[in-house]
C-alpha positions in Angstrom: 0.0 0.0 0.0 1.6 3.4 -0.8 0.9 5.9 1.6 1.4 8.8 -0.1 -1.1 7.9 -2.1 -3.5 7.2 0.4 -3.3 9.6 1.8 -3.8 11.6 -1.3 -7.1 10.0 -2.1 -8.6 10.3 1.5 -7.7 13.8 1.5 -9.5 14.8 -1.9 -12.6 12.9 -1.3 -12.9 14.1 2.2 -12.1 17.8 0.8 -14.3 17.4 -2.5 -17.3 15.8 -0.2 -17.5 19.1 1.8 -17.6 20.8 -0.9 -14.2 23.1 -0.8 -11.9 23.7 -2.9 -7.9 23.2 -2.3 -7.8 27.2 -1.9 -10.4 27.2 1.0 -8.1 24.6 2.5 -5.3 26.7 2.1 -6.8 29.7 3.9 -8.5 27.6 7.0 -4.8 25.5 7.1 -2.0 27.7 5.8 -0.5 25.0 3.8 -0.4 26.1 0.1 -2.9 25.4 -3.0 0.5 24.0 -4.8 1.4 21.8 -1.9 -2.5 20.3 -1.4 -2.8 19.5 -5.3 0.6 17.8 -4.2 -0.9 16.0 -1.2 -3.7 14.9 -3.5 -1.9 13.5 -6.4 0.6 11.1 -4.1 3.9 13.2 -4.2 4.2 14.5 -0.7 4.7 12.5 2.1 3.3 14.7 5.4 4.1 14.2 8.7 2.5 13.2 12.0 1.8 17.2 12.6 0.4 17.7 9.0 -1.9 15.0 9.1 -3.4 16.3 12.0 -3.1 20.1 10.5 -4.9 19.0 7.7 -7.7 16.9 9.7 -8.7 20.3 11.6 -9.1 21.8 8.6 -11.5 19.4 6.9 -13.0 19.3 10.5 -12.3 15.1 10.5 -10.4 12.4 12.6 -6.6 12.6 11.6 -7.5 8.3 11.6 -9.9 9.5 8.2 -6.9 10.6 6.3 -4.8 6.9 6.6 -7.8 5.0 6.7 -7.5 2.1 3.7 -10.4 2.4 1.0 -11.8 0.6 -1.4 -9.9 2.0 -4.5 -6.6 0.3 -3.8 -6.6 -3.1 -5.6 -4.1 -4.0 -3.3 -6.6 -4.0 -0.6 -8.5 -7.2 -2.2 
């Protein structure tokens, strides 16, 4: 399982299914439109502190942003 990616995915969907977009994230976290498109696609690899940065931004557990999904075949 890649992490990063994860990550990424869990991140997005949680993002997308509020209904903001990687800007409003950017104001209500501080971490910037370039580096959450980076977060999103798989290429950055955040830390203990981000992840829970990030998850009081969305307003969600930290535990929803490594949680496995569905999407990842290697999960089956």
């Amino acid at each position: 399982m890649d992490m990063r990616k994860l990550v990424g995915r869990n991140f997005a969907r949680l993002r997308r299914d509020q209904g903001l977009t990687q800007e409003q994230v950017e104001e209500r976290s501080g971490f910037s439109q370039q580096y959450l498109s980076s977060l999103e696609r798989g290429r950055r690899n955040p830390t203990v502190i981000t992840l829970y940065e990030l998850s009081l931004a969305l307003g969600v557990s930290h535990v929803d942003l490594v949680r496995p999904d569905l999407e990842d075949p290697a999960q089956h």
